[in-house]
BAFI-3210 file (N, C-alpha, C; in Angstrom, 3 decimals, decimal comma, padded with zeros to 6 digits):
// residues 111
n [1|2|3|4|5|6|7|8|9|10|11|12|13|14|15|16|17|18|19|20|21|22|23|24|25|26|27|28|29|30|31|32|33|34|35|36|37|38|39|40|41|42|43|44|45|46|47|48|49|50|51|52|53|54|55|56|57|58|59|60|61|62|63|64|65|66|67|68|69|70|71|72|73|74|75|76|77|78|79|80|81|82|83|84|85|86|87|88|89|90|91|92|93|94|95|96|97|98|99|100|101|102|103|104|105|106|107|108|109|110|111]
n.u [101,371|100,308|098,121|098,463|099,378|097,089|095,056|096,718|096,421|093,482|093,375|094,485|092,985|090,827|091,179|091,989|089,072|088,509|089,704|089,106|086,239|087,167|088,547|086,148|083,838|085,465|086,055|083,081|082,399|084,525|083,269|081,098|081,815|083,434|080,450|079,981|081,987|081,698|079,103|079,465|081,488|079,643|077,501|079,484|080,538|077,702|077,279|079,493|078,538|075,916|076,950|078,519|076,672|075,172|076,814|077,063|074,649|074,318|076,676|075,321|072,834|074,249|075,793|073,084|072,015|074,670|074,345|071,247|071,971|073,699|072,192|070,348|071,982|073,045|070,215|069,739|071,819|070,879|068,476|069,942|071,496|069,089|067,665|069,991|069,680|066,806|067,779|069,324|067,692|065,387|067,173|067,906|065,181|064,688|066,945|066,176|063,711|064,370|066,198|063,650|062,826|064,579|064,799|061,944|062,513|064,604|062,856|060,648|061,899|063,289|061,380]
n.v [003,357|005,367|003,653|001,769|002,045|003,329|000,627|-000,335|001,539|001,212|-001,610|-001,434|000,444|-001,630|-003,480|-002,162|-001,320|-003,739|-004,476|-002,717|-003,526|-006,430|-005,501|-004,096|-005,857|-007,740|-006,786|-006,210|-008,912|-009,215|-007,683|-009,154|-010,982|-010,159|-009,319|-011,856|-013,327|-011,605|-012,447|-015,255|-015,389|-013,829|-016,201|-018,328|-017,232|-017,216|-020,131|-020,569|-019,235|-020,623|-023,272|-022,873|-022,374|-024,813|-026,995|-025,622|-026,614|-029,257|-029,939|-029,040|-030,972|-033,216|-032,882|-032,430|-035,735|-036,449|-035,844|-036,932|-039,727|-040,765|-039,592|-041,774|-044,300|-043,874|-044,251|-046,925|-048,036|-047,412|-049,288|-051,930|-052,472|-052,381|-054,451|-056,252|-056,633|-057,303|-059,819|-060,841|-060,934|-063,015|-065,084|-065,311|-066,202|-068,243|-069,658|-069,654|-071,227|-073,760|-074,375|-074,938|-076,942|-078,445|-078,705|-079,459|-082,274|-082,899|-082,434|-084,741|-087,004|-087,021|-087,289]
n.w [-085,166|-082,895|-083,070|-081,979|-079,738|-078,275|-078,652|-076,568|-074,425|-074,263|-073,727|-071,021|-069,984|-069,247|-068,467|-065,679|-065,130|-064,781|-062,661|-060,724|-059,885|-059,264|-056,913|-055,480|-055,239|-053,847|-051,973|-050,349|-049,979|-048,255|-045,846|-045,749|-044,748|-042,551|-040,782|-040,953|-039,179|-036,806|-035,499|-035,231|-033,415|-031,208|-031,059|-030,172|-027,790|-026,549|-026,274|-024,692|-022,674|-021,986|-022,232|-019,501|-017,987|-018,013|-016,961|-013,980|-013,537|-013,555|-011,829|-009,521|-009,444|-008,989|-006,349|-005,162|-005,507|-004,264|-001,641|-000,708|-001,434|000,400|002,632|002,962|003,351|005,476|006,702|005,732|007,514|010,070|009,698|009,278|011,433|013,373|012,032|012,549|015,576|016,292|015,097|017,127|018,711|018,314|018,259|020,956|021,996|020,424|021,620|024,257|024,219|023,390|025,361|027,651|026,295|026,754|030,015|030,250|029,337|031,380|033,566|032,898|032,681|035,971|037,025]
ca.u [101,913|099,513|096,579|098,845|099,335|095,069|094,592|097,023|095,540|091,935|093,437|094,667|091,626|089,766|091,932|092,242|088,249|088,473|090,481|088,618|085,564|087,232|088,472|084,773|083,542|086,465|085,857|082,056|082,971|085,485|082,810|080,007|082,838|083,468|079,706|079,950|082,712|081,249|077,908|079,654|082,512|078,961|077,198|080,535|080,122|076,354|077,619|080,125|077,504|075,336|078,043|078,924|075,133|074,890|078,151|076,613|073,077|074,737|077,195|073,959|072,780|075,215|075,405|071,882|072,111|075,925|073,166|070,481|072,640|074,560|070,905|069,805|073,025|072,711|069,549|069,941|072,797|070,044|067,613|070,415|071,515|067,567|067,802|070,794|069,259|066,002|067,629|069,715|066,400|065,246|068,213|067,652|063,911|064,680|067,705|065,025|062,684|065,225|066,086|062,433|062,612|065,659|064,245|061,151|063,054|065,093|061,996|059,892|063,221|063,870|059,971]
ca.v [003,314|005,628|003,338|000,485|002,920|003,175|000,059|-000,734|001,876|000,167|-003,129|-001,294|000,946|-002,943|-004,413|-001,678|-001,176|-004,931|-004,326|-001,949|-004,151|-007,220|-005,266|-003,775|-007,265|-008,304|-005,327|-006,412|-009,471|-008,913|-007,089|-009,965|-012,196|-009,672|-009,427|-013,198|-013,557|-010,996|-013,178|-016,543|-014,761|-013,876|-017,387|-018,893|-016,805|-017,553|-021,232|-020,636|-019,277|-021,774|-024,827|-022,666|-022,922|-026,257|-027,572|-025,240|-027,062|-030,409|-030,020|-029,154|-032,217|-034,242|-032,458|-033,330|-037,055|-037,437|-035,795|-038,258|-041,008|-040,129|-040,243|-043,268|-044,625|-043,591|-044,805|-047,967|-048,431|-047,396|-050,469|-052,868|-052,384|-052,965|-055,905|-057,466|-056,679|-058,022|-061,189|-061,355|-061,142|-064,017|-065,908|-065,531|-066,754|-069,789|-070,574|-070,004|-072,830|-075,140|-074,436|-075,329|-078,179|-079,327|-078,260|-080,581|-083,276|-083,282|-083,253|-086,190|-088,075|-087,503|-088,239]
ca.w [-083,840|-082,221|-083,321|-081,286|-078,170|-078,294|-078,293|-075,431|-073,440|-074,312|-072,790|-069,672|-069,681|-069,474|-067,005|-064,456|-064,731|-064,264|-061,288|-059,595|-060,054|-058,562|-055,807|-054,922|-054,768|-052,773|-050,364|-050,147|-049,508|-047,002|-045,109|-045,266|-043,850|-041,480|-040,270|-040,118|-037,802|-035,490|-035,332|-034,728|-032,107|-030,778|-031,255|-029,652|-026,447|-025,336|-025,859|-024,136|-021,026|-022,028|-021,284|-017,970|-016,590|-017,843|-015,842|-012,675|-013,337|-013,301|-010,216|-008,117|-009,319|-008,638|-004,908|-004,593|-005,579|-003,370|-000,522|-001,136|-001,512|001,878|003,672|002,532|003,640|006,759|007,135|006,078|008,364|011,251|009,609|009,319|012,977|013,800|011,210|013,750|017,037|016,135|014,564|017,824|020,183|018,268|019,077|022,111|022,010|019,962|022,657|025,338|024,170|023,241|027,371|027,973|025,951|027,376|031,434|030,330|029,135|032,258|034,109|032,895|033,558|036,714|037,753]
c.u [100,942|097,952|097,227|098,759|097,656|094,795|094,993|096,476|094,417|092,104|093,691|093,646|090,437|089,827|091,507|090,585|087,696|088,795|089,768|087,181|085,469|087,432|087,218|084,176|084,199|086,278|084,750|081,994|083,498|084,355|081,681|080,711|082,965|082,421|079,410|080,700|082,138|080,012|078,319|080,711|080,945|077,982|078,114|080,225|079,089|076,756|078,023|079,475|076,631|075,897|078,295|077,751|075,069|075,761|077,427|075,277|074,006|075,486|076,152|073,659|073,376|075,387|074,161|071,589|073,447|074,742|072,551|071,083|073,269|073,621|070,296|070,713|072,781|071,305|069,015|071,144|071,865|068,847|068,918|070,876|069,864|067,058|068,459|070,272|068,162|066,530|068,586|068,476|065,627|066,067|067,747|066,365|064,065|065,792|066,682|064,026|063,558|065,191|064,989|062,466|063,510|065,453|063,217|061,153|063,408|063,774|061,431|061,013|063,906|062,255|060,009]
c.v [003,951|004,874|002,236|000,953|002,569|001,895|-000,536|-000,084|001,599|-000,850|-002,248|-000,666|-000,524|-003,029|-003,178|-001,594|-003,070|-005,318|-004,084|-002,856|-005,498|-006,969|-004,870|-004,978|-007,688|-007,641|-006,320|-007,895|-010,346|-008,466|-007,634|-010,853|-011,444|-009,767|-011,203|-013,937|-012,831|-011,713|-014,733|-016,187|-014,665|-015,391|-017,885|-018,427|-017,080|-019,162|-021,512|-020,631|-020,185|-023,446|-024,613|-023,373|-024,269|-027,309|-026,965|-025,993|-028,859|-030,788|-029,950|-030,269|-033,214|-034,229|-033,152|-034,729|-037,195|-037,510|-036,987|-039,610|-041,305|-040,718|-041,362|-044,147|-044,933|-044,402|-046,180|-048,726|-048,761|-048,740|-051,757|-053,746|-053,266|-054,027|-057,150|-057,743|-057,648|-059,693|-062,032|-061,737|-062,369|-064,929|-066,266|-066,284|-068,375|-070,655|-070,711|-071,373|-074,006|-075,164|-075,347|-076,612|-078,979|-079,702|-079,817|-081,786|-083,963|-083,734|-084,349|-086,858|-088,024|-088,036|-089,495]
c.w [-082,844|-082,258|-081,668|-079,745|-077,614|-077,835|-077,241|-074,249|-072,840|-073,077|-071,270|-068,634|-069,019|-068,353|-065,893|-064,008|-064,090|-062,572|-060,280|-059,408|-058,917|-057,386|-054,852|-054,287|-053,352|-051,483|-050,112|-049,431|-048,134|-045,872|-044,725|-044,512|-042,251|-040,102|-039,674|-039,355|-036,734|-034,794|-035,169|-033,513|-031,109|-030,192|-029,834|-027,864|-025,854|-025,559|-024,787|-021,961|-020,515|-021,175|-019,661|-017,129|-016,848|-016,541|-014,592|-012,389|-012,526|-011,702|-009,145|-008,432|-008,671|-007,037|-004,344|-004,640|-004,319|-001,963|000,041|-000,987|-000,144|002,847|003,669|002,860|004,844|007,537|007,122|006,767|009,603|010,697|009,814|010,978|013,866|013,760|012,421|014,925|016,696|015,915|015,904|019,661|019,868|018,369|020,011|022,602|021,715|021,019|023,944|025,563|023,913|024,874|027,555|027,482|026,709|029,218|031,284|030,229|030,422|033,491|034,261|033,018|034,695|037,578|038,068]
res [x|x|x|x|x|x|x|x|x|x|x|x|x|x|x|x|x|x|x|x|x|x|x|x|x|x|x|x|x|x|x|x|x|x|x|x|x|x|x|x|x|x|x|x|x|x|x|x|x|x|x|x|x|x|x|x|x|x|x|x|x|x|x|x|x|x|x|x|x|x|x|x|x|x|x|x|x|x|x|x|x|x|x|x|x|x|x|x|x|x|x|x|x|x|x|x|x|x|x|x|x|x|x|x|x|x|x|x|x|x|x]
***
């Protein structure tokens, strides 16, 4: 009976050094997991600043193109205008000579 005690103690003697073993690990572990949440929580954040400036880079962009786009607008409004006048001063030229033609016509017929 006391041999049987022995050897149950043995087994528990096993296990518990088993125990403490797995728990060490488990700690160790626990504490590389730890360091690697603090380094992706980190990670995560300069993204996070990263995405901000990007979005602030972009909106100026975008400012500077609506800009751009705006003036060019504008200024081909001021050519198109230029475009009409001009195409209405030749009007006027080409109705002029027709006149003339029509003036000279009337002339040599009433000679």
């Amino acid at each position: 009976m006391v041999q049987h005690v022995e050897q149950n103690l043995q087994l528990m003697t096993k296990r518990a050094v088993k125990a403490e073993n797995s728990a060490t690990k488990l700690k160790q572990e626990n504490a590389l997991l730890q360091v690697q949440l603090k380094n992706y929580k980190s990670e995560n954040e300069a993204l996070r600043l990263g995405q901000a400036a990007s979005l602030a880079t972009v909106r100026q962009n975008a400012d500077a193109a609506l800009q751009n786009l705006l003036t060019v607008i504008t200024n081909s409004w001021a050519s198109i205008r230029q475009l009409v006048s001009g195409a209405e001063s030749l009007q006027l030229v080409a109705d002029l000579l027709t006149s003339i033609d029509r003036i000279s016509e009337v002339s040599q017929d009433g000679q």
